[in-house]
C-alpha positions as CSV (number, residue, x, y, z in Angstrom):
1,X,-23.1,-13.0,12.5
2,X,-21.5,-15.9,14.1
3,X,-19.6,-18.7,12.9
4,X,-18.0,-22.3,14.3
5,X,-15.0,-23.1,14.7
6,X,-15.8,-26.1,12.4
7,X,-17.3,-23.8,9.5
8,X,-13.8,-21.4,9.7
9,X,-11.6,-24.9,9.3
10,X,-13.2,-26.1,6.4
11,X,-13.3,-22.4,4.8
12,X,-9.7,-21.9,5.5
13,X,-8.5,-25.7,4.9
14,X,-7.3,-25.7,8.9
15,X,-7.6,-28.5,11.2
16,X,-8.7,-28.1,14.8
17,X,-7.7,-28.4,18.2
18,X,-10.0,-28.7,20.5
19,X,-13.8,-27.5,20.2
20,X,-15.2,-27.5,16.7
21,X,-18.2,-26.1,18.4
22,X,-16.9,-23.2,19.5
23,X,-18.4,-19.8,18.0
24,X,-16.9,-16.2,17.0
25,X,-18.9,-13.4,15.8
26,X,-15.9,-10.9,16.2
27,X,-12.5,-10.0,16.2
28,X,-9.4,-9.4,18.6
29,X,-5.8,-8.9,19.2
30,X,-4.8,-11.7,20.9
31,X,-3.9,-10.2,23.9
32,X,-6.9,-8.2,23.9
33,X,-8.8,-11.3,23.5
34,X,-12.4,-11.7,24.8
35,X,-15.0,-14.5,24.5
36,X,-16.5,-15.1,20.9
37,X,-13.4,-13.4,19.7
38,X,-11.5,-14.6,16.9
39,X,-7.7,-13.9,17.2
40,X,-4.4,-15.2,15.9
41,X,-1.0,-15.8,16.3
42,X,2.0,-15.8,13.8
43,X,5.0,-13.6,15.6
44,X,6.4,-15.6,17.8
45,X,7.0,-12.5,20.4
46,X,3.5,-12.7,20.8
47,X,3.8,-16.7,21.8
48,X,3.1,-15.9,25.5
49,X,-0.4,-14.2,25.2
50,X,-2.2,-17.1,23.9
51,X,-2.2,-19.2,27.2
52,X,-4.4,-16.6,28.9
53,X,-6.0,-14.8,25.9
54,X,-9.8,-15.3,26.4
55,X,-10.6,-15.5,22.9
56,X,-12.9,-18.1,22.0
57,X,-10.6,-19.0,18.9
58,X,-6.9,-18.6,17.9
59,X,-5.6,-19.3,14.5
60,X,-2.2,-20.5,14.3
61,X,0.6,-22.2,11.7
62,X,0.8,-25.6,11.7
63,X,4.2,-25.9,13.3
64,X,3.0,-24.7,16.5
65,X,3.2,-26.9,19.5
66,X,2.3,-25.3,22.8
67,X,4.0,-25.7,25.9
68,X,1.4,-25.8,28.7
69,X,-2.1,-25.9,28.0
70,X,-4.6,-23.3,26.4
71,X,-8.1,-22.6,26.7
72,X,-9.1,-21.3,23.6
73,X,-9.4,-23.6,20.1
74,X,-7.0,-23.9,18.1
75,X,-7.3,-23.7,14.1
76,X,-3.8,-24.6,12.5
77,X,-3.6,-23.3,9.0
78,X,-0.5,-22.9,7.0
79,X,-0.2,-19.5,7.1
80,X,-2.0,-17.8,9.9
81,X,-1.8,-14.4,8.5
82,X,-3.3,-15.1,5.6
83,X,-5.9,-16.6,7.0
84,X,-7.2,-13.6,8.9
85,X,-6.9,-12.0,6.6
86,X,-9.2,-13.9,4.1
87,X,-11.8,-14.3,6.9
88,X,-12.3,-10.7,7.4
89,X,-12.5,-10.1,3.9
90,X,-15.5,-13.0,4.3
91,X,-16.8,-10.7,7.0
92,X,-16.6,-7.2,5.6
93,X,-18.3,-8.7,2.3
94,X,-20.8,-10.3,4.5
95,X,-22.5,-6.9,6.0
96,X,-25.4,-5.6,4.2
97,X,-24.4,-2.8,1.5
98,X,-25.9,0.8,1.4
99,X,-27.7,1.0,-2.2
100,X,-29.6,4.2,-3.5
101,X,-28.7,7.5,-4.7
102,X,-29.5,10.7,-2.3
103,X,-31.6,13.2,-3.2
104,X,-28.5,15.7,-1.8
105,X,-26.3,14.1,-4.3
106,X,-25.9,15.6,-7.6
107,X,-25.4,13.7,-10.5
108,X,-25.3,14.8,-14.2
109,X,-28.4,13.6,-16.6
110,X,-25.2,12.7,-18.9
111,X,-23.7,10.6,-16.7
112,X,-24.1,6.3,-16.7
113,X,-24.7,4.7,-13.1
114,X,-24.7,1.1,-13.1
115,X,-26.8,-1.2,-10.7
116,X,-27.1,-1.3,-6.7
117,X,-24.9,1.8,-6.5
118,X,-24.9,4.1,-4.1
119,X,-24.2,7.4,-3.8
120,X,-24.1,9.5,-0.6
121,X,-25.1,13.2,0.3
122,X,-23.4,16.1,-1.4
123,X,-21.1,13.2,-3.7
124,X,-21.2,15.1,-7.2
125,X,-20.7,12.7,-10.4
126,X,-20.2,15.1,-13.2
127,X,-21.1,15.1,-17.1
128,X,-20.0,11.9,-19.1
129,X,-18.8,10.4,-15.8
130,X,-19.5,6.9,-15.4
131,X,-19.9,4.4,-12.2
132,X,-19.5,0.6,-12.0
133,X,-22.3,-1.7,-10.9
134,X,-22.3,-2.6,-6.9
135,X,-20.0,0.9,-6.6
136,X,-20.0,2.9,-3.1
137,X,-19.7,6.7,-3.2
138,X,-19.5,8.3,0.0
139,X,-20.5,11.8,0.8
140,X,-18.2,14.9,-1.0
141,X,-16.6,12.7,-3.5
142,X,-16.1,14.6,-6.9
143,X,-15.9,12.0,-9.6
144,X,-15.0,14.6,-13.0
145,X,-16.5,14.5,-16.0
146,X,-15.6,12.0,-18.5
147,X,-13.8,10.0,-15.2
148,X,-14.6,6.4,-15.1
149,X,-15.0,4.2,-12.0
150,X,-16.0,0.4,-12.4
151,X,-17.7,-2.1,-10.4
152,X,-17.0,-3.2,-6.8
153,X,-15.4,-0.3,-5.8
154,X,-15.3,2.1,-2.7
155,X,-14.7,5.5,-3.1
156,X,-14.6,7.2,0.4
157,X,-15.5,11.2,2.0
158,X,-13.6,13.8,0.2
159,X,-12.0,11.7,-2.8
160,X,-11.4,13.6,-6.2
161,X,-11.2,11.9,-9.2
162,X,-10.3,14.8,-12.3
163,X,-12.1,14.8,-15.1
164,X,-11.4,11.3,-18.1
165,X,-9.4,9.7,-15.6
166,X,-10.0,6.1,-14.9
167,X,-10.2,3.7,-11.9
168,X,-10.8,0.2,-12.9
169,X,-12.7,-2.6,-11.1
170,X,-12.4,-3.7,-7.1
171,X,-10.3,-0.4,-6.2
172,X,-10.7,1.4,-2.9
173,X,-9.5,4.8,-2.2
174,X,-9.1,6.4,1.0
175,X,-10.3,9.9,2.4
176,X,-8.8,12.5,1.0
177,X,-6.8,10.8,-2.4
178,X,-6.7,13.0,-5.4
179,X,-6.3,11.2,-8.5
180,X,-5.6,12.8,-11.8
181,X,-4.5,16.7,-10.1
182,X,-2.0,18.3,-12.4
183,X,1.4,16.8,-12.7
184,X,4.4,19.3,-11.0
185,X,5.4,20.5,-15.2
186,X,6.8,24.5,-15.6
187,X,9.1,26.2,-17.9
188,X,11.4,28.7,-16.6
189,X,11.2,31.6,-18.0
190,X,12.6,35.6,-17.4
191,X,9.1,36.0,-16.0
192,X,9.0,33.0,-14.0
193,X,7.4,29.7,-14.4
194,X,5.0,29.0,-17.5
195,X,2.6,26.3,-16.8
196,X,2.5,23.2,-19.1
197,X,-0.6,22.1,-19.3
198,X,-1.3,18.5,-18.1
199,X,-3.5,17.2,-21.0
200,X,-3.0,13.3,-19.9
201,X,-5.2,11.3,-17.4
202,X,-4.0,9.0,-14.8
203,X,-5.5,5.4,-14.6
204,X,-5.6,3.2,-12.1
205,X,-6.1,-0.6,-13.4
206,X,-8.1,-3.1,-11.1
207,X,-7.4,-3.9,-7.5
208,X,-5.7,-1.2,-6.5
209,X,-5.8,0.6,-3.0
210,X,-5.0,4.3,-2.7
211,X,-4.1,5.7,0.5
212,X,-5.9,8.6,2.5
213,X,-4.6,12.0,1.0
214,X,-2.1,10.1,-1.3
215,X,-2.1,12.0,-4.6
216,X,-1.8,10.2,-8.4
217,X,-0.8,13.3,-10.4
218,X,-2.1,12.9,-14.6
219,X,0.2,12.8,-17.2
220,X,2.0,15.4,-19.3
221,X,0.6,13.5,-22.5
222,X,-0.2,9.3,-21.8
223,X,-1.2,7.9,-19.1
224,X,0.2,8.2,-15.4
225,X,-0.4,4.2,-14.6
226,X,-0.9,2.5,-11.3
227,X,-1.2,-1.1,-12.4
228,X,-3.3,-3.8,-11.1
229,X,-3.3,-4.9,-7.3
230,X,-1.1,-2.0,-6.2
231,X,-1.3,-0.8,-2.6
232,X,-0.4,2.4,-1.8
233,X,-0.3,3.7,1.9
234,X,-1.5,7.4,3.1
235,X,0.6,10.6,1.9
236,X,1.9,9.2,-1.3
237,X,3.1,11.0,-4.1
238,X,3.0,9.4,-7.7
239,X,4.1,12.1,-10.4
240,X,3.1,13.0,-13.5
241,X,3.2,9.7,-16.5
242,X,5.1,7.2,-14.0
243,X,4.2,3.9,-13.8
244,X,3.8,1.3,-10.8
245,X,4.2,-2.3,-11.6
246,X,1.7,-4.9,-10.8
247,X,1.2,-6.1,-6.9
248,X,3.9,-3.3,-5.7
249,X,3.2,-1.6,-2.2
250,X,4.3,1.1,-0.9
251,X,4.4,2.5,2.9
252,X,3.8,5.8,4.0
253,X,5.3,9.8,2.4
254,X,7.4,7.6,-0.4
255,X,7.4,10.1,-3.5
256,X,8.3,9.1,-7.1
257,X,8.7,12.2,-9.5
258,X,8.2,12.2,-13.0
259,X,8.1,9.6,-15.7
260,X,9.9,7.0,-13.5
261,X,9.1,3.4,-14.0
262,X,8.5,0.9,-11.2
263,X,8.7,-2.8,-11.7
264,X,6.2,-5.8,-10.5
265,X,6.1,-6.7,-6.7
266,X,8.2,-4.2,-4.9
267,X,8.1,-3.0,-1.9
268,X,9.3,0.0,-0.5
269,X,9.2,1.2,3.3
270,X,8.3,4.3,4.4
271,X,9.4,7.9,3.3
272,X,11.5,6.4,0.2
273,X,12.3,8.9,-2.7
274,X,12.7,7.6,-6.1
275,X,14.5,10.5,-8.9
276,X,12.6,11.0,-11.7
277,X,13.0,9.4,-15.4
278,X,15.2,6.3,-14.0
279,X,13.6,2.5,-14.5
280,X,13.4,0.2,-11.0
281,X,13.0,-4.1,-12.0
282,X,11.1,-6.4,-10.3
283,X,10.6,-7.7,-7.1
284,X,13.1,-4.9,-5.9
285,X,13.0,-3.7,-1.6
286,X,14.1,-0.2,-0.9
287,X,14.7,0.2,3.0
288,X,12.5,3.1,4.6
289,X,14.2,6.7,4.5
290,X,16.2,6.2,1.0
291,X,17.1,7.6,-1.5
292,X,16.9,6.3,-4.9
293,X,18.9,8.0,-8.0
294,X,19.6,5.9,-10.8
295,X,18.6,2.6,-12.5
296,X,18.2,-0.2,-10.3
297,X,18.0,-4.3,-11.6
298,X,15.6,-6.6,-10.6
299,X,15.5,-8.4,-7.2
300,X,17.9,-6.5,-5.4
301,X,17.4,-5.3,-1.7
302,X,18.8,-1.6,-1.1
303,X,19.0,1.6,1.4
304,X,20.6,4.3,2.4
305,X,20.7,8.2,1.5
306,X,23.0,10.8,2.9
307,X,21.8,14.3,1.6
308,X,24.8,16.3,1.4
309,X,26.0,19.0,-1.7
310,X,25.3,17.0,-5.0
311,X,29.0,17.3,-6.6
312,X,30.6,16.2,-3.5
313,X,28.2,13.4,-3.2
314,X,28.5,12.1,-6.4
315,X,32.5,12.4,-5.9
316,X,32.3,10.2,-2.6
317,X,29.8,7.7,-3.9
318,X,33.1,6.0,-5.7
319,X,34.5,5.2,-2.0
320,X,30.8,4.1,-0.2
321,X,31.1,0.8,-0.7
322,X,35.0,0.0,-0.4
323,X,34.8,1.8,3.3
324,X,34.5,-1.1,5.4
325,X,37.6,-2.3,2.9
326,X,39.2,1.1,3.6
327,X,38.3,0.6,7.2
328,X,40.4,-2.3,7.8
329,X,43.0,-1.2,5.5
330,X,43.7,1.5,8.0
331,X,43.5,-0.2,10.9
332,X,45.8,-2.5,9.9
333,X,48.4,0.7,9.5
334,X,47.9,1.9,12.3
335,X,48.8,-1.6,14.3
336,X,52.0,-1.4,11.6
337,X,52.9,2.6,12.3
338,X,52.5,1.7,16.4
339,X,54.9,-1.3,16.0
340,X,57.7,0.7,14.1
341,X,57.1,3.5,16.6
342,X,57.8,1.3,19.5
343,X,61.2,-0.7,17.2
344,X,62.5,3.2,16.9
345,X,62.6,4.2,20.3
């Protein structure tokens, strides 16, 4: 499929510079650009490529200015990001969509399928399951019985979904993710560990993106909830009955355990713990590799997680944040114990 430059301005409100005629049918890192290639350009480190990209069309924001001339056509749009990002959705949703259910899938007589779904070889939707209208099941997916999926979704190879759990409408999940697996409860015991039984579900609410091999564990009793338009990355771990605000993402191996609450639009980088049973606001960014252990307020920005003996840590936490203080304070004695040392001699 191939578009003008002229049809992407007026889709994306963007003004043009130089030829509205020019045409795209693909996409391309700038400076792997080749012709009918669309690319863009919003970090300026990247500035340099787009006087010899060979891209047909570069998106841009509307504060740039070049500084020698450029072959390709520029579209200035507010955010060139964004942009992108809303024309390839317009291109992915543009390509023709597999409908039909396999004769190598098996799916219960008790189960509901709603229109122009489709459901690959060896996928297995179970009794009482249901699937959305305009749903994609890919091949090996195990969808449990009683689960429900809804409409628009895309469910990819090897995803399990337990039995009753729920995934609402417009959600995609990677290879791999397990939703609904037993949450991490035992009792100790002289024997060992008793298993609690996880007689919960976990439910994800609409627009939400799950990870390849991330895992949403169900609920002790409730609901684990990931709430609408979260986006988790790959090798996630959401425990048993916690809850993910709306519009928070999360990067790569970040764990939260048990019953922990998680505000509206945060973000977290990669590999960030979160203790169980503690309550993070809103619009709160944890730095990759930390550790979070207690309550945190809204709209706060932190990091950091030395992993040393638990009583001793807890014991030094009271001096972290006057070091650079402390710091100075000894500095400052040491010019004073150098001066007296030199007045005594």
């Amino acid at each position: 499929m191939e578009f003008s430059a002229k049809q992407i301005a007026e889709y994306i409100q963007g003004q043009i510079v130089g030829d509205e005629n020019a045409k795209v049918h693909t996409f391309a890192k700038i400076e792997e650009g080749i012709p009918g290639a669309l690319s863009f350009l919003s970090n300026p480190k990247y500035t340099h490529y787009i006087y010899d990209t060979q891209s047909s069309i570069v998106l841009v924001n509307r504060d740039f200015e070049p500084e020698q001339e450029v072959k390709a056509t520029l579209i200035k749009v507010d955010n060139a990001y964004e942009s992108l990002a809303k024309l390839m959705t317009l291109y992915e949703s543009s390509k023709p969509k597999k409908t039909g259910i396999s004769k190598q899938a098996y799916v219960s007589e008790s189960a509901k399928v709603g229109e122009n779904v489709y459901i690959a070889p060896f996928a297995c939707i179970e009794d009482g399951a249901t699937v959305g209208d305009n749903t994609i099941i890919e091949s090996n997916v195990v969808i449990g019985a009683g689960a429900k999926v809804g409409n628009d979704c895309i469910i990819y190879p090897n995803v399990t979904i337990y039995h009753d759990c729920i995934v609402g409408n417009r959600c995609i999940l990677h290879s791999g993710s397990v939703i609904g697996a037993d949450g991490f409860g035992f009792a100790p015991s002289p024997e060992g560990y008793e298993k609690i039984p996880q007689i919960g579900i976990a439910k994800l609410e609409d627009d939400v993106e799950i990870g390849a091999n991330t895992c949403v564990d169900r609920a002790t009793m409730g609901a684990t909830i990931i709430h609408k338009g979260v986006k988790l990355d790959n090798l996630i771990q959401i425990a048993h009955n916690v809850e993910v605000g709306s519009n928070t993402v999360m990067a790569s191996q970040c764990g939260v355990a048990g019953s922990t609450k998680v505000g509206e639009w945060c973000m977290f980088g990669g590999q960030v713990g979160l203790a169980g049973h503690i309550r993070v606001g809103d619009a709160v960014q944890v730095g990759a590799q930390s550790g979070v252990a207690g309550n945190t307020k809204s709209n706060q920005t932190i990091m950091g997680a030395p992993a040393f003996n638990a009583k001793k840590y807890m014991k030094s936490s009271i001096y972290f944040k006057n070091l650079p203080d402390m710091a100075a304070t000894i500095a400052e004695l040491k010019k004073e114990i150098k001066e007296l040392k030199q007045n005594i001699k």
